[in-house]
N, C-alpha and C positions, 0 to 999 in steps of 0.2 A: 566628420561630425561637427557642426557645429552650434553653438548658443543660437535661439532667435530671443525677438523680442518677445516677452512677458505677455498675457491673454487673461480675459477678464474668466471668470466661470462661464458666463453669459455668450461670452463668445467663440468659445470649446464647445459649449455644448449649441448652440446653432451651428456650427459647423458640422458634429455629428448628425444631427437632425435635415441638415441638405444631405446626407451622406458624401461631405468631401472626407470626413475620418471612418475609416475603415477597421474592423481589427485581420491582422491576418489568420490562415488556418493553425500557425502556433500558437495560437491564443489560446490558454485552457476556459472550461465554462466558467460561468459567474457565480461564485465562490462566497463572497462575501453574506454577510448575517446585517438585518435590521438594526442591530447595535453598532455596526461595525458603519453603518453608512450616518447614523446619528452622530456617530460620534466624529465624522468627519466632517458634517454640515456645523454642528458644533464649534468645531476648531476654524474653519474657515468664519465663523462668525466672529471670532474670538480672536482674527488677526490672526491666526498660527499659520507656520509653514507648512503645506502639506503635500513636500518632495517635488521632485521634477518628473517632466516624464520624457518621454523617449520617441519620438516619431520617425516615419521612415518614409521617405522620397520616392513614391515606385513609378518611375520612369513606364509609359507605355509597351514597353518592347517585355518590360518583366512584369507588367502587370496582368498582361494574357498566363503567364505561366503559371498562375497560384490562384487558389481559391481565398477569396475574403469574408469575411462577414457581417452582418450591419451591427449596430447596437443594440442590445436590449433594453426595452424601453418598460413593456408589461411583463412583469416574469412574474409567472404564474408554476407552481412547484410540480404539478401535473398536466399540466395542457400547454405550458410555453415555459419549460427551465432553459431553453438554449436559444441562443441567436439563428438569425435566419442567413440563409448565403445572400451575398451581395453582387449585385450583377454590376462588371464594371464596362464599360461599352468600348468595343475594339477601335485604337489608333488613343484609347485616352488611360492615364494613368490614374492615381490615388495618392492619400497617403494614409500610411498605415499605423496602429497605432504599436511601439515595440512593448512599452513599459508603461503602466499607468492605465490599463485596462479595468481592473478593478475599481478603481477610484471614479476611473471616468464614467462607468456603466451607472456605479452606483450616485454619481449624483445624476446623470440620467434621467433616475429610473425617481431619483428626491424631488428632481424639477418638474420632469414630462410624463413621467409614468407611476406607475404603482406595482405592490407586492400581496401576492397572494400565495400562503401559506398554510401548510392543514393544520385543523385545530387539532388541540391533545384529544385522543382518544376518537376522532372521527374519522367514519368510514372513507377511505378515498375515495369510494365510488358517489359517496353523498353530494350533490349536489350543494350542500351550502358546510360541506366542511372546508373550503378552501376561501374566506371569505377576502374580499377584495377590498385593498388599505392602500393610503397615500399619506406623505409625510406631512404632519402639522404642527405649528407651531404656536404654543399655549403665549399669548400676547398678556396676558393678567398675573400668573404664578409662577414660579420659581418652580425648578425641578424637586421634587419631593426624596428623592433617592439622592445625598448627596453622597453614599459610596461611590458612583458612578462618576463621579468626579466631573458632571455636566453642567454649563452655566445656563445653559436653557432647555425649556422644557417642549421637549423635540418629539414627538408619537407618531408610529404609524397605525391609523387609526380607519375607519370605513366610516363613508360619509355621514351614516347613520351615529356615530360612535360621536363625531365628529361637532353635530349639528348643536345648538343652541334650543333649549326650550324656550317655551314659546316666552316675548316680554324679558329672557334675561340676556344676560351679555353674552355675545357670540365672540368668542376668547379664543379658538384655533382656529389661525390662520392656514389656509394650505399652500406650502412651502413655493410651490410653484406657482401661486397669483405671483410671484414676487416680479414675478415679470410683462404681470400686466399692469404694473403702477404705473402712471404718467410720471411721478416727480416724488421723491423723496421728503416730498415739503406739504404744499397743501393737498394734493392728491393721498396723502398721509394720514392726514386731518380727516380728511372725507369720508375714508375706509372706516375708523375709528370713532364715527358720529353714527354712521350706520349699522356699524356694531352695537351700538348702546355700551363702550366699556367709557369706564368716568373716569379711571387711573392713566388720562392719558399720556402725561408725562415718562412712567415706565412703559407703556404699551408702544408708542414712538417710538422709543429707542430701540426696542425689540426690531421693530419693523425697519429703522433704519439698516441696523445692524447686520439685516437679513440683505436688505437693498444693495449695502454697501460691497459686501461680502459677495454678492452674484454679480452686481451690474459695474462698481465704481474698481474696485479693488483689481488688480493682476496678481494674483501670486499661484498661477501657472505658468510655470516656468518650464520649459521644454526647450530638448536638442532633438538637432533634425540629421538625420542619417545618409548619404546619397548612395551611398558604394552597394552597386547593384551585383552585387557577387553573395548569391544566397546564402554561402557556410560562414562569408565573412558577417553578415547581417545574422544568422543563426549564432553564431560567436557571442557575437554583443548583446545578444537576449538572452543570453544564459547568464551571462555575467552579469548583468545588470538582473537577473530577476534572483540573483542568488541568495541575494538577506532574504529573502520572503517563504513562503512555502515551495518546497523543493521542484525544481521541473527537472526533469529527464531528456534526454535529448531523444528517447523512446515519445515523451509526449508533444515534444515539439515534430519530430519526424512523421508521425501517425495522423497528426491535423495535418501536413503537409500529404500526405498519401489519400485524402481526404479529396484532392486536388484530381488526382489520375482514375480513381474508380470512376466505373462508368454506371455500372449497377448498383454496387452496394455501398450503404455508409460505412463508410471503412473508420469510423471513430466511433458507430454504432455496431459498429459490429466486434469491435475489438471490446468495447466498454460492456456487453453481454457475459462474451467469451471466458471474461475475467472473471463477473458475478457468477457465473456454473461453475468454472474450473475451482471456486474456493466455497461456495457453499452449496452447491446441490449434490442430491444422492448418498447425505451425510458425510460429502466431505468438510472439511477444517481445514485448507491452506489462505496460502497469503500470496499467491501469485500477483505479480503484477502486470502493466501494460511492456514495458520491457520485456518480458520473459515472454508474452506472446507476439509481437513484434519479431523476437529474435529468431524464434522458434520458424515465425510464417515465411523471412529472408533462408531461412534455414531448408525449409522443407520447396520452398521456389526456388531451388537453384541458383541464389542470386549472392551478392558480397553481402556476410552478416554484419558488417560496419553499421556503425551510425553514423553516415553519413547523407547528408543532402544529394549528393551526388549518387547515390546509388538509387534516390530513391526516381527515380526517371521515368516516364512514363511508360515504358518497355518493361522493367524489373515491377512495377506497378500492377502492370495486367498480369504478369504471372503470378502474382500473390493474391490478385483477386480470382483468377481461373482457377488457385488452388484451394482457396479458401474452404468448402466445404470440406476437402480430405486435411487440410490444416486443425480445421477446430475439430471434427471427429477423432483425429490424432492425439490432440492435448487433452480431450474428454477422456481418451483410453489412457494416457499414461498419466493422469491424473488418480484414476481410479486403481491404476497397478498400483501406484506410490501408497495409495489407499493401506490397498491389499497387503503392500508390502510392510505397514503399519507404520507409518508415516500421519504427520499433522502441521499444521505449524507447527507447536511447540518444538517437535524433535527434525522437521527437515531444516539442515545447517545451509541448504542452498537448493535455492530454488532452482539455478540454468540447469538442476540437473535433469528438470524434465525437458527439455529441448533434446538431447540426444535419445531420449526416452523416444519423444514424439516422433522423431523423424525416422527412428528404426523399425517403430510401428506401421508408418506410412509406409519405408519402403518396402516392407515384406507382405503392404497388403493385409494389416492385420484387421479382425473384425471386433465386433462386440464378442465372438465364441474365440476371440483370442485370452478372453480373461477371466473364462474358468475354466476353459477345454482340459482335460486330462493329456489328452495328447501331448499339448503343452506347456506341460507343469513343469518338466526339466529345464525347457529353455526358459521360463518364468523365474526358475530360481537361480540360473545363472546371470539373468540380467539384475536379482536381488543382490546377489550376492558382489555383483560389479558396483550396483549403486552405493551399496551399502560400503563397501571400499574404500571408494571415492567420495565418500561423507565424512567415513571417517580421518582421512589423509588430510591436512591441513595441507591448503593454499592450493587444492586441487581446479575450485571453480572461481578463484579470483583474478590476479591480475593475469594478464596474457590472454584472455576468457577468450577473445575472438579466434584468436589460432588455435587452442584446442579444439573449440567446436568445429572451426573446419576441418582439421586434422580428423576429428571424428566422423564428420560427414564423408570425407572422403574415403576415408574404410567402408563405411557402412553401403555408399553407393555402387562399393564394385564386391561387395559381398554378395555369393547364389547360392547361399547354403541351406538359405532359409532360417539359420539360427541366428541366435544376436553369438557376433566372431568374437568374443572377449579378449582372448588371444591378440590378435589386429589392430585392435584398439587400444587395448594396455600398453603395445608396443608403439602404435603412433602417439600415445598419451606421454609416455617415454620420451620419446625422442624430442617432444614439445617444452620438456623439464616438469613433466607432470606424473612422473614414476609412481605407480601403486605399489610400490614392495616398501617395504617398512624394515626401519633399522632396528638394533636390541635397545637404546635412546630409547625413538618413539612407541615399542612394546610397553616400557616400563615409564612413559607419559599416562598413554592408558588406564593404567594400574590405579592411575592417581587420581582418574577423575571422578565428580563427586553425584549425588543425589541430583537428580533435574536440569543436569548439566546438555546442552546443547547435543556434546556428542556421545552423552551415555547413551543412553537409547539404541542409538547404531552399533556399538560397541556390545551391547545386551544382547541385540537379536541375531547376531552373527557369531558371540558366541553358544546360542542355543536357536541352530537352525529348524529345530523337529516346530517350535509353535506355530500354529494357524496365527500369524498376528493379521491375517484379513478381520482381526474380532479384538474388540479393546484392550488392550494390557496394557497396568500402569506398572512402572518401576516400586519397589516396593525396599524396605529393611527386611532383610531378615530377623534380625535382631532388630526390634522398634526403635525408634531413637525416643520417644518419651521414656524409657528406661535408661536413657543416657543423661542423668544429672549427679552430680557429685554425691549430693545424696541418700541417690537411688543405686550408687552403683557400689557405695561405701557399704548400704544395708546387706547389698548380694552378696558381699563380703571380698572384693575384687579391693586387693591391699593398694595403700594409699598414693605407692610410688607407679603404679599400672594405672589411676583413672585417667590422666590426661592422655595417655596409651588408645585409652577406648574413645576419650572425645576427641580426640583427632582421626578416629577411624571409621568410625561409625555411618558417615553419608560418602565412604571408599566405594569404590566398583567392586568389592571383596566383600561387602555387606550386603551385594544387592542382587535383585533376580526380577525378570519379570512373571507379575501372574494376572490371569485376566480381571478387567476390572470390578463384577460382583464376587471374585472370588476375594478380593484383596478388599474388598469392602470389608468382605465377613469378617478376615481376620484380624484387620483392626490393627489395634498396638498391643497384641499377644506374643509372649513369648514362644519363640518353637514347643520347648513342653506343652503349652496348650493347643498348639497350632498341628502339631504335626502328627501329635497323639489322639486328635478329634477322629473319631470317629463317622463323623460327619463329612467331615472335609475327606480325609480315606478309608472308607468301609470294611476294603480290603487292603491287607499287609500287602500287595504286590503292588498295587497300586504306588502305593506309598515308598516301596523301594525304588520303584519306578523313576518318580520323581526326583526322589534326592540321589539317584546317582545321575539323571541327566541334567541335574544341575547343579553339579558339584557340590551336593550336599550330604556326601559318606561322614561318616562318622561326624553327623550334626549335633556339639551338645546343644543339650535341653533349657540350661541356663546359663547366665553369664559369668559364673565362677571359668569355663574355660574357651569365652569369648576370643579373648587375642591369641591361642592355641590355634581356634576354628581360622580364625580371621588369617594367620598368617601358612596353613595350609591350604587353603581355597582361592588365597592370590597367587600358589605357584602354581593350583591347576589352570587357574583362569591363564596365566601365563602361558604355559604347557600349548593352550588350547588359541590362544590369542597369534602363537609361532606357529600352528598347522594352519589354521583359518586365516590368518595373512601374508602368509611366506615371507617370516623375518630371513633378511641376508644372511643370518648365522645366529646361533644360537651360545657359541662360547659362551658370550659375556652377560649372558642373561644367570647369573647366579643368582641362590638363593640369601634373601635377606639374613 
């Protein structure tokens, strides 16, 4: 890698515009906001550095190997947000661009092209709610917004917007004449007569300033790459793009896969995949492009690495011939997780639908896999695995890759038809990713609080009977609005027990789930009114019901014998916490 010489703006972007600068398929889209490009045209006027960039040498022999893309020039939010593929012609190379794609697009798009963007409140399908703007530059005024901390006054603006009435001074310039000036000097002069502006003294300088800044000035400074070794060039794009918005080596790998389909856009189709798997059918996850990525290596037979190397034209096509039983796959264990009452909020890990998906696939599961009666047993025993493995710290982190194959590898020589729990726990084991639980991490549990990450899991596990296929939020039993000093002084809970109850009060020993317009209703009522409503239980059996399946025997009614309640209900939870996750031993689990 080394320094070349310095380049003007002017002559970056003529060189994108022949198409010798290329971006490659790890380039993510273009990103950048109409401030974000002002305010670099800005800076570049204003003499400021604005960073190096990164280019890459692609030798002919590796340039047939990869998909490139041109620049975008017209980015349009609906009919042109992405670059177009670039055709590079066999026996000839390129050069690519590694870092400084953003930057680069976006003066681009300030010099040669324009942005189109939907207005607030308009139809997308409206023909003129996407209206079409190019950057201008106000030659007469000062920026009016000096929050913005701008020395000139930079708009993207439509021609119409743009234009002069009729007889007065034509004052925005568009940023990209800047290159059709003969001379910085009287061709200056001449622009600025024909404008009718009289201030030409500020107006010039503007104009130079702009001249200077694209035509005279170098302060593109860039290094150039040669080492044709893709993981080692994949290397240095990570690195280098890491102060920035995060990349993944899932989204560098995935534009590079982008490369070997032959049918489908394998960056559109993965960038779909994502948008279903996290908001359709009233789900609420956060899946990302990693976790479907992993999943498609996963379910293709192929090394779930993220590596360059695996991603080959061979491992390629089977991830693209699998593709339809892949995203059907993550659709269904998407919707169990659902079922399983799962959301963002409370899923602690997302790979955990990857062994999800691929147990699904391989058993051939359908859409009547997710509410058949017939398989509701094996439905709650692959809950009750997940649910395990949510709650076990450091189950889906480091080592992730060899678990999931370990997993895969069970699952592929399973003919049972069921999800083998058994087989897996044991190859999960042997990985150092054990689901048995010591009397330590029983009494962790105990301790975790209200909205906590892994309460939820901890809640529905221990009260297997709910349908959580249907809203439940965590809930007080005892409200905590009646937990202030007080509030808890008036209840007459003596002076040396309040900080007793404010440290206990958002415990796993306070809480229960109930569904969510039930827990609407109840509000911040106290069990005396909550559990004596008649409303809420009609019937006395009803109501006994309840509170013994959720450990709420002998529930008082008020807070006079709170920490009583509180400290017999964490040794049922306990009790119940050693059968539902088979603690090693129970000796040492005593009572407080």
């Amino acid at each position: 890698m080394a320094f070349q010489t310095p380049r003007s703006v002017e002559e970056m972007l003529t060189a994108i515009n022949k198409r010798e600068y290329l971006m490659p398929a790890i380039q993510r889209e273009f990103v950048w906001s109409t401030g974000q490009i002002v305010k670099l045209v800005d800076s570049l006027m204003r003499g400021y550095p604005v960073g190096s960039f990164l280019l890459w040498d692609v030798k002919p022999e590796t340039a047939q190997s990869y998909t490139f893309y041109e620049f975008l020039t017209h980015f349009h939010e609906r009919d042109n947000p992405y670059a177009e593929k670039a055709t590079v012609l066999a026996g000839t190379g390129t050069t690519a661009v590694l870092d400084g794609q953003q930057r680069l697009t976006s003066l681009n798009i300030a010099l040669y092209g324009s942005i189109a963007e939907k207005k607030k409140y308009a139809w997308w399908s409206s023909p003129d709610a996407f209206p079409v703007k190019k950057l201008y530059l106000n030659l007469v005024d000062d920026p009016k917004d000096e929050e913005l901390g701008l020395k000139y006054d930079l708009r993207f603006l439509t021609d119409k917007e743009a234009a002069a009435e009729q007889d007065r001074e034509d004052k925005w310039f568009r940023v990209g004449a800047i290159l059709d000036l003969a001379n910085p000097g009287p061709a200056t002069i001449k622009e600025l007569e024909q404008r009718r502006i009289t201030n030409v003294g500020d107006a010039s300088q503007r104009l130079w300033d702009l001249y200077e800044a694209v035509r005279v000035l170098k302060p593109m400074n860039y290094f150039l790459v040669t080492d044709q070794d893709p993981d080692k060039v994949l290397e240095v794009f990570v690195r280098v793009n890491s102060g920035g918005t995060t990349l993944s080596y899932s989204d560098l790998l995935l534009s590079m896969a982008t490369n070997q389909w032959k049918e489908l856009d394998a960056r559109e189709e993965v960038r779909s995949l994502v948008r279903d798997l996290n908001s359709n059918a009233g789900r609420q996850f956060a899946f990302s492009k990693d976790v479907v990525l992993k999943t498609a290596l996963t379910i293709a037979g192929v090394d779930v690495r993220f590596k360059v190397t695996n991603f080959t034209q061979a491992n390629m096509a089977k991830v693209e011939a699998a593709w339809p039983e892949i995203e059907g796959a993550l659709l269904r264990a998407a919707t169990v997780l659902q079922q399983f009452g799962y959301s963002e909020r409370n899923l602690t890990a997302n790979s955990v639908i990857v062994p999800i998906a691929h147990y699904l696939h391989q058993r051939g599961a359908g859409d009547n896999y997710l509410d058949s009666s017939a398989d509701a047993s094996d439905r709650l025993v692959l809950q009750r695995w997940v649910t395990r493995s949510l709650i076990k710290r450091g189950v889906w982190g480091s080592g992730l890759d060899t678990t999931l194959t370990r997993i895969r590898d069970v699952l592929n020589a399973n003919t049972t038809g069921c999800f083998p729990v058994s087989e897996v726990e044991a190859a999960m084991g042997a990985a150092g990713k054990s689901l048995s639980f010591d009397p330590a991490e029983i009494d962790e549990l105990l301790n975790l609080k209200y909205a906590g990450q892994r309460t939820f899991p901890v809640l529905s596990v221990l009260y297997p009977g709910l349908d959580l296929s249907k809203k439940f939020h965590e809930d007080h039993i005892f409200p905590k609005s009646s937990f202030t000093r007080k509030r808890l002084a008036a209840a007459g809970i003596p002076a040396e027990k309040i900080d007793d109850c404010l440290e206990t009060v958002n415990l796993l020993p306070n809480l229960q789930l109930l569904p969510g317009t039930v827990n609407i209703e109840k509000q911040a009522t106290l069990p005396a009114d909550w559990i004596g409503s008649e409303t809420v239980f009609p019937i006395a059996v009803k109501r006994e019901t309840y509170l013994h399946e959720n450990d709420l025997d002998g529930l008082p009614l008020d807070l006079t014998d709170y920490l009583a309640f509180f400290k017999e209900r964490k040794q049922r939870i306990r009790n119940r916490l050693i059968k539902a996750l088979g603690a090693t031993t129970t000796s040492e689990l005593a009572e407080d």
